[in-house]
VEXTOR-13193 format. One record per atom (N, C-alpha, C): x, y, z. Coordinates in steps of 0.2 Angstrom, whole numbers, m for minus. Layout:
residues N
       X       Y       Z
       X       Y       Z
...
end
This chain:
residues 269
       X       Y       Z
    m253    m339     402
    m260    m341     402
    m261    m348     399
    m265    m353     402
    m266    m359     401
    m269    m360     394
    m267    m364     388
    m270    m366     381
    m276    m370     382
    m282    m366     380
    m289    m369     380
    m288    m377     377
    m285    m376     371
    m284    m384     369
    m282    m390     373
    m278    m388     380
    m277    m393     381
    m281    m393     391
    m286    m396     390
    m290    m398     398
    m285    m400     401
    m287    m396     410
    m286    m400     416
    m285    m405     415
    m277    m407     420
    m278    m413     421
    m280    m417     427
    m281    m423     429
    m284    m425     435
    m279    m421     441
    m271    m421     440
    m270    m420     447
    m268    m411     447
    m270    m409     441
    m269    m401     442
    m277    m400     444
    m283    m404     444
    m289    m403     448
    m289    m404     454
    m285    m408     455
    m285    m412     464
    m280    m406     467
    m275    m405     463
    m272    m399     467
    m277    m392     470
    m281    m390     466
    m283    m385     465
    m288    m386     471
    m292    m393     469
    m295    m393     476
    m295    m395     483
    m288    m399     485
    m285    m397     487
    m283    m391     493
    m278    m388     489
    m278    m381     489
    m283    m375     494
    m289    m376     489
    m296    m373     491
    m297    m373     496
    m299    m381     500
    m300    m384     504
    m295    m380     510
    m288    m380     509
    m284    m379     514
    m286    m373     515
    m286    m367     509
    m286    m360     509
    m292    m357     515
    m299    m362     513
    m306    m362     519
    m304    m364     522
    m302    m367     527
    m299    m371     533
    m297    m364     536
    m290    m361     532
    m286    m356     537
    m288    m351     538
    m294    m349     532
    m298    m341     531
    m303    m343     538
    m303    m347     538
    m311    m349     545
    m306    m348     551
    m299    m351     553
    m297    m351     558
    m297    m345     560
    m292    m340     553
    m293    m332     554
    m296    m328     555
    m304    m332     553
    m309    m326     553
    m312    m327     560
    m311    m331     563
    m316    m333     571
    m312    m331     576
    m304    m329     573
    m298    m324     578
    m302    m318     577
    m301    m315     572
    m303    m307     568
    m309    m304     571
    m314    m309     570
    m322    m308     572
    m325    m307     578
    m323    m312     583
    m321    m315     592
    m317    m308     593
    m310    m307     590
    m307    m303     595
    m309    m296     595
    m312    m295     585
    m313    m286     589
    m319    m283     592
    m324    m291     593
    m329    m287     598
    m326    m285     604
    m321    m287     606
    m318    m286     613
    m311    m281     611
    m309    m281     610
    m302    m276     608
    m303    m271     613
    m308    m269     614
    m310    m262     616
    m308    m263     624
    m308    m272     624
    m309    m272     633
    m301    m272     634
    m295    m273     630
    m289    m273     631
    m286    m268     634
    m289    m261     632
    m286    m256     634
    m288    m255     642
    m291    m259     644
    m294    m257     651
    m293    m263     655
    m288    m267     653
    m287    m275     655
    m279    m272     657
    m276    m274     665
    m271    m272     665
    m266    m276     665
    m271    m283     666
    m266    m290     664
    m266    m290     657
    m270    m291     652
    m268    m291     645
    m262    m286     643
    m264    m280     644
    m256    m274     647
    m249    m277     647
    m250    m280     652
    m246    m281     655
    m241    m288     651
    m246    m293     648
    m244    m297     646
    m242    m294     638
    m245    m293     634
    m242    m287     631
    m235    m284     629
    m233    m281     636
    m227    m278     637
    m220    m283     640
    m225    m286     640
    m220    m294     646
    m215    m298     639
    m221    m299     635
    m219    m302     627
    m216    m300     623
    m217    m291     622
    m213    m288     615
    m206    m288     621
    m205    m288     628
    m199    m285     628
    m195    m294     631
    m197    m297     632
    m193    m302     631
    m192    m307     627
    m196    m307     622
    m195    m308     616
    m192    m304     609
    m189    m299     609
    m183    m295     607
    m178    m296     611
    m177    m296     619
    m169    m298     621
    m168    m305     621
    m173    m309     617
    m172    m316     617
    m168    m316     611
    m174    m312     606
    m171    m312     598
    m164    m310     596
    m162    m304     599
    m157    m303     599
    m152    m307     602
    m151    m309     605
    m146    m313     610
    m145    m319     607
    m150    m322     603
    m150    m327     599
    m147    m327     594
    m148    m321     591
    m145    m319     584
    m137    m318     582
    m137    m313     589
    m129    m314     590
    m124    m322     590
    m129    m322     595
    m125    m331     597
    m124    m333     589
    m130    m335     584
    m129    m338     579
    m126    m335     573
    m124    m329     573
    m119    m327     569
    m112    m331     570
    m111    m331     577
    m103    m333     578
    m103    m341     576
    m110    m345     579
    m111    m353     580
    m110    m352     571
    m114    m349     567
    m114    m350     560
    m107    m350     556
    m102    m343     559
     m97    m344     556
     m94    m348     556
     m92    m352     564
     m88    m356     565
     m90    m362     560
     m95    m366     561
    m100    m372     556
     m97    m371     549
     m97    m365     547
     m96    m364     539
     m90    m364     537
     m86    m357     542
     m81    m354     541
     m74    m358     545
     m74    m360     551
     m69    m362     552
     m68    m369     554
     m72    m374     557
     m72    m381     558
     m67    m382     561
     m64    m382     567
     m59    m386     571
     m59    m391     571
     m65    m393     573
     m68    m400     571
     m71    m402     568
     m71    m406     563
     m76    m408     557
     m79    m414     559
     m83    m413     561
     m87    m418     565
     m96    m415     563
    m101    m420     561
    m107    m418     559
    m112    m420     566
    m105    m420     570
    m110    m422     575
    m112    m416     581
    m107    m410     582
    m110    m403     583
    m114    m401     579
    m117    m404     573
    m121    m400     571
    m126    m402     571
    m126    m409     572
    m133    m411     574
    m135    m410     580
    m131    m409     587
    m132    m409     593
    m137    m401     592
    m134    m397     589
    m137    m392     587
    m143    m390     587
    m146    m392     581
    m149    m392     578
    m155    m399     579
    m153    m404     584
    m159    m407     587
    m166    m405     592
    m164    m398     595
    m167    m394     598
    m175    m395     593
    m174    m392     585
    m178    m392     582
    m185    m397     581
    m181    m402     582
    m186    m407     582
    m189    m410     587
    m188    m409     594
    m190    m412     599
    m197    m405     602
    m202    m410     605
    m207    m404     608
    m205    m399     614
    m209    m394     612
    m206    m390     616
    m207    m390     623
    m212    m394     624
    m212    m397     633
    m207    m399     635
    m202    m406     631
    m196    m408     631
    m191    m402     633
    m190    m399     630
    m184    m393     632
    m187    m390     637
    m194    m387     638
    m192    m384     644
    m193    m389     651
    m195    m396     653
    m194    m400     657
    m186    m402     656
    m185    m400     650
    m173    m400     654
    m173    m396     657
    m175    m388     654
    m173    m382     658
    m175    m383     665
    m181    m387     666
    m185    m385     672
    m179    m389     678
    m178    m395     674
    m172    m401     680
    m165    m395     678
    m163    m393     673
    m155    m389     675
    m156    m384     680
    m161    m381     679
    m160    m375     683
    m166    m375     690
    m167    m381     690
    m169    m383     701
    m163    m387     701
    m158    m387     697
    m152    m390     702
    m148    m386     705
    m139    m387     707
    m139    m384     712
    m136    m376     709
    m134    m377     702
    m134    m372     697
    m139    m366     697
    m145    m370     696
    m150    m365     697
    m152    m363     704
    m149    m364     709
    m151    m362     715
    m146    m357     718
    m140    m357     714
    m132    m354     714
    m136    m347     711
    m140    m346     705
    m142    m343     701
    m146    m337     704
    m148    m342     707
    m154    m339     712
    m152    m334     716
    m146    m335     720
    m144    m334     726
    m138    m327     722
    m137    m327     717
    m133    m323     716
    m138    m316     711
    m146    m317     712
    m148    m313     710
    m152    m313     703
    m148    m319     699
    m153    m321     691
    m157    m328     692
    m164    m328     696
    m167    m333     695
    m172    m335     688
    m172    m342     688
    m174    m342     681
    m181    m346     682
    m180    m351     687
    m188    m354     688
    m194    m348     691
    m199    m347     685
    m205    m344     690
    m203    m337     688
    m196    m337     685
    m197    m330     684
    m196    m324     675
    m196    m319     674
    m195    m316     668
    m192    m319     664
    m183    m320     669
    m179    m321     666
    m178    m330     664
    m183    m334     666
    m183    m339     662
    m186    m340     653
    m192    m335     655
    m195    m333     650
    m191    m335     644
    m185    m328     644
    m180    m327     639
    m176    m334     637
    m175    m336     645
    m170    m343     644
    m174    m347     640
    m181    m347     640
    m186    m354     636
    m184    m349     627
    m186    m344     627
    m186    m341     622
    m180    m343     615
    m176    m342     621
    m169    m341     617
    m165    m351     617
    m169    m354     619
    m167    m361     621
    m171    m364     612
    m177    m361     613
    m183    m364     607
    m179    m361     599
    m178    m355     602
    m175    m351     593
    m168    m352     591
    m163    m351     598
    m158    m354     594
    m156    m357     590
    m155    m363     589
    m157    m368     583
    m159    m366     578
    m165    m362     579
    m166    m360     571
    m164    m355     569
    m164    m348     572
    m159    m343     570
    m150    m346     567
    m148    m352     568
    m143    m354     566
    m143    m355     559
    m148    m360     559
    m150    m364     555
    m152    m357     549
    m154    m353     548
    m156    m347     545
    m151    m344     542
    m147    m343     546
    m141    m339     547
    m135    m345     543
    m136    m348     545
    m131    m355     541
    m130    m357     534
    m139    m357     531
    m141    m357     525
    m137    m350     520
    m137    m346     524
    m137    m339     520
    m130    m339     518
    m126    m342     525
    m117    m341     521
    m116    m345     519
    m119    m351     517
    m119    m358     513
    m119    m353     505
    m121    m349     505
    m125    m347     496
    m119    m341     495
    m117    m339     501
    m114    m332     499
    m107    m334     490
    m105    m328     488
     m99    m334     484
     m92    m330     489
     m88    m336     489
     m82    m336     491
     m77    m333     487
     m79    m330     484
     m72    m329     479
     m70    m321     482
     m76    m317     484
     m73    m311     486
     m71    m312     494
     m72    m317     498
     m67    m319     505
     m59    m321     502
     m61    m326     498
     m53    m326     493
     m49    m321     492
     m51    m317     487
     m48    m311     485
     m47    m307     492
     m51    m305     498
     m49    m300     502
     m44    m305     507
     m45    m311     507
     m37    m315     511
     m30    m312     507
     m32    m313     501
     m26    m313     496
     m21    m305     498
     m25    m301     498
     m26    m294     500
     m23    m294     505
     m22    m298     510
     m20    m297     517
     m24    m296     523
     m31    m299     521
     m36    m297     529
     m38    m304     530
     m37    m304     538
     m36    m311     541
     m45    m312     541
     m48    m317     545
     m52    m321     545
     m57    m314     547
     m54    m313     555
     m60    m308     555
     m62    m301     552
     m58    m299     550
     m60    m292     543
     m61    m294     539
     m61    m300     535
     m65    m304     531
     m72    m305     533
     m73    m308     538
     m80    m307     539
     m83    m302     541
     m80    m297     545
     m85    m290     546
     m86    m286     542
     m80    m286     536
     m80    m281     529
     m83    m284     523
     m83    m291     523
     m87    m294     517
     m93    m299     517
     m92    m302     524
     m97    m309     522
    m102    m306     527
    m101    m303     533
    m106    m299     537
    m110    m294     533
    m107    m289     526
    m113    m286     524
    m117    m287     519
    m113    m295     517
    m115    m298     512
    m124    m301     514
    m125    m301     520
    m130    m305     523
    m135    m300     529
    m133    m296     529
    m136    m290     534
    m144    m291     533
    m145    m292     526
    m153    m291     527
    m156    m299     529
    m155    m303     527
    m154    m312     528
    m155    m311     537
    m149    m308     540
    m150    m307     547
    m156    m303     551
    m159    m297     547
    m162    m294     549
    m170    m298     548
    m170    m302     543
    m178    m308     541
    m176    m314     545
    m170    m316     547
    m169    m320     553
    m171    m319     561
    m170    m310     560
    m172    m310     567
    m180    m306     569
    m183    m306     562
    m189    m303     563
    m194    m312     565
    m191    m318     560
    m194    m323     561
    m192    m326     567
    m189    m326     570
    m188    m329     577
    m190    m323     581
    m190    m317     579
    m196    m312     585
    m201    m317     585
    m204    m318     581
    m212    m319     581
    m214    m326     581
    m208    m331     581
    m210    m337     586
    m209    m337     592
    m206    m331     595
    m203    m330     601
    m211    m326     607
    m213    m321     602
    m220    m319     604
    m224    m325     605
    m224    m331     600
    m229    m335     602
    m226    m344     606
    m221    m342     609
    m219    m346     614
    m222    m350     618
    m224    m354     618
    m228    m357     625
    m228    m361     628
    m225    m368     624
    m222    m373     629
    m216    m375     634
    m213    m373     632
    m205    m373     635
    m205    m368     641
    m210    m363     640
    m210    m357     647
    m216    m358     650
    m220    m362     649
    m228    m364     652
    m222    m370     657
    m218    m374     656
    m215    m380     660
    m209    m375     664
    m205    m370     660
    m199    m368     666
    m203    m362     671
    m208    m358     669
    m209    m354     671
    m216    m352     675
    m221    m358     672
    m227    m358     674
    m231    m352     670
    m236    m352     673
    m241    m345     670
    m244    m343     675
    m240    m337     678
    m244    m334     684
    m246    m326     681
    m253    m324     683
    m254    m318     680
    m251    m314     684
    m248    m307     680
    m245    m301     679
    m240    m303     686
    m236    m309     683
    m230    m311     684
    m224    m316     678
    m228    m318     676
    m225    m325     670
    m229    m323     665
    m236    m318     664
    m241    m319     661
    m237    m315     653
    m239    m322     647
    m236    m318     639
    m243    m318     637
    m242    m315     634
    m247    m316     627
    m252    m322     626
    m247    m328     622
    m250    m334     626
    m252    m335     631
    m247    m335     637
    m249    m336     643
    m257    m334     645
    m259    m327     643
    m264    m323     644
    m270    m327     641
    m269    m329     633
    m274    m333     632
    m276    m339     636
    m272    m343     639
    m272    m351     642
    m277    m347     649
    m273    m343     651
    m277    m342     658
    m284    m339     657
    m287    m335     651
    m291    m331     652
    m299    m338     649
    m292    m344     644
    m297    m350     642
    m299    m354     649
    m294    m354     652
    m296    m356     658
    m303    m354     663
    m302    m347     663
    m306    m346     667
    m312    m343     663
    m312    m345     657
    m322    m343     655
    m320    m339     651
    m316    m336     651
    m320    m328     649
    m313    m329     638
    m318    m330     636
    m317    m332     629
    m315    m328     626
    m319    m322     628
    m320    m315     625
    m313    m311     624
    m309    m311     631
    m304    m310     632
    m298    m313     629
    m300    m321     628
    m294    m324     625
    m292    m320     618
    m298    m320     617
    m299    m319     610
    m296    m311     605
    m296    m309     611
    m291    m300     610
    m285    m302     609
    m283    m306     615
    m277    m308     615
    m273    m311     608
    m279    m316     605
    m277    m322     599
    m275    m315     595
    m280    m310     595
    m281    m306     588
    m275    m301     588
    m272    m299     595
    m266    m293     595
    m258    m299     592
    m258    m304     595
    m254    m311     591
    m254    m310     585
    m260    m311     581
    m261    m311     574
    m258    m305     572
    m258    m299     574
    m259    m292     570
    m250    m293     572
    m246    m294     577
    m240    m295     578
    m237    m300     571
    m240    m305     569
    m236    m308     565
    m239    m308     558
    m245    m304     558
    m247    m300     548
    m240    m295     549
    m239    m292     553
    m233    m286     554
    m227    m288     553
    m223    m295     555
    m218    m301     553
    m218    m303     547
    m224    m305     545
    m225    m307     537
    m223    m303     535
    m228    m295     532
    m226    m292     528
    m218    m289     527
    m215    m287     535
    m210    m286     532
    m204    m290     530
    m204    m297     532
    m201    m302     529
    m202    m304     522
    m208    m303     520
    m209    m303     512
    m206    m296     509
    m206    m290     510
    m202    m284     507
    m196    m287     507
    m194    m290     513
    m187    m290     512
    m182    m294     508
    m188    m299     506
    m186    m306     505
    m187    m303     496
    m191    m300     495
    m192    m298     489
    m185    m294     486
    m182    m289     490
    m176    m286     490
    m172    m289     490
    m170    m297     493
    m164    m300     492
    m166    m302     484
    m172    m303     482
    m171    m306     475
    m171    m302     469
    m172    m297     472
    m170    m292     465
    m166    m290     466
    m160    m289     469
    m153    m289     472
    m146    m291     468
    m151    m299     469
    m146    m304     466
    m148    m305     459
    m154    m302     456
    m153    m302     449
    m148    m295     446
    m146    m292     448
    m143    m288     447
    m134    m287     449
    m133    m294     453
    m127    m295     456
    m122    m298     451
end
């Protein structure tokens, strides 16, 4: 508790309001989601496009999640753990996805795959423009990157001395990593792939340019809002804003439980 004897100072007021300022800004965004969508909530249940988009989003955004996550365990070990090449310039190549707009990537997807790759794609049965499975392609294109980048950090922190000692012992690179360093970070993995679930639900530029938004076809979540702003009906969008929201307080909280267990963890390590 703060000593009465000593006032505010100017910039712990300014913080403070600030702060306030921000905290009403995001409560109003939240509350005009909250407010708008549960007058209509009722009408989702009887929406077959909302349904649909709904089920469109939780299932291709888990096989994005995961697809991702795997990839970036192996991308992460290598970066960390093995380096054939020590060069900061695979990781920038990486890792530059993050920064560029998500238009940008999906206008690359959109030119890779109308080319004659994507047409071979097509022809053997996995098309990607216009369809599901670009979806996952935008998905998994937008998160990767950052699933690495999450995943990267954590074996950055791990301590090496017990990969040491189990090399010493006689286990090679990979029993080292699936008996010490893999369950060293199991939860680290598990807040990695709850967090790119839930930018993955809310995906929408990179698959709005590869895939378009066609309803109960392409139609996500997103998608569902833009079509439903588009065509008047507000009311609609606005269930949709609100099932999103309830999708990522349910991200939140369990990334803060978890997040809260690595750190009592490590006070006791």
């Amino acid at each position: 508790m703060r000593d009465s004897k000593y006032p505010l100072e100017k910039f712990e007021i300014l913080s403070f309001l600030i702060t306030s300022l921000v905290f009403l800004f995001f409560l109003t965004i939240i509350s005009f989601i909250v407010v708008g969508g549960f007058s209509s909530i009722s009408k989702v249940f009887f929406s077959k496009e909302i349904r649909f988009s709904i089920g469109l989003s939780l299932l291709t955004a888990t096989i994005s999640t995961l697809i991702a996550i795997v990839i970036a365990i192996f991308i992460s070990f290598y970066l960390e753990k093995v380096k054939f090449i020590k060069s900061p310039i695979i990781s920038t190549i990486i890792e530059l996805p993050l920064s560029l707009p998500y238009l940008v990537i999906g206008l690359s997807l959109l030119l890779i795959f109308s080319s004659p790759l994507g047409k071979t794609l097509r022809n053997m049965g996995i098309p990607v423009i216009f369809s599901p499975i670009g979806i996952v392609v935008a998905q998994l294109t937008v998160n990767l990157p950052y699933a690495i980048k999450l995943i990267r950090s954590e074996l950055t922190k791990l301590d090496s001395r017990l990969e040491f000692t189990a090399s010493i012992l006689g286990a090679n690179r990979t029993q080292t990593f699936f008996a010490i360093t893999l369950p060293q970070i199991r939860v680290s993995i598990i807040i990695a792939f709850a967090l790119c679930w839930q930018r993955a639900i809310g995906e929408f530029g990179a698959t709005l340019m590869l895939v378009g938004i066609t309803a109960m076809k392409t139609e996500t979540l997103p998608g569902a809002i833009y079509l439903n702003i588009a065509t008047g009906d507000t009311d609609m969008a606005l269930a949709a804003a609100l099932i999103m929201l309830f999708f990522c307080l349910v991200t939140l909280l369990i990334t803060t439980i978890l997040q809260k267990k690595i750190k009592v963890k490590s006070r006791y390590d």
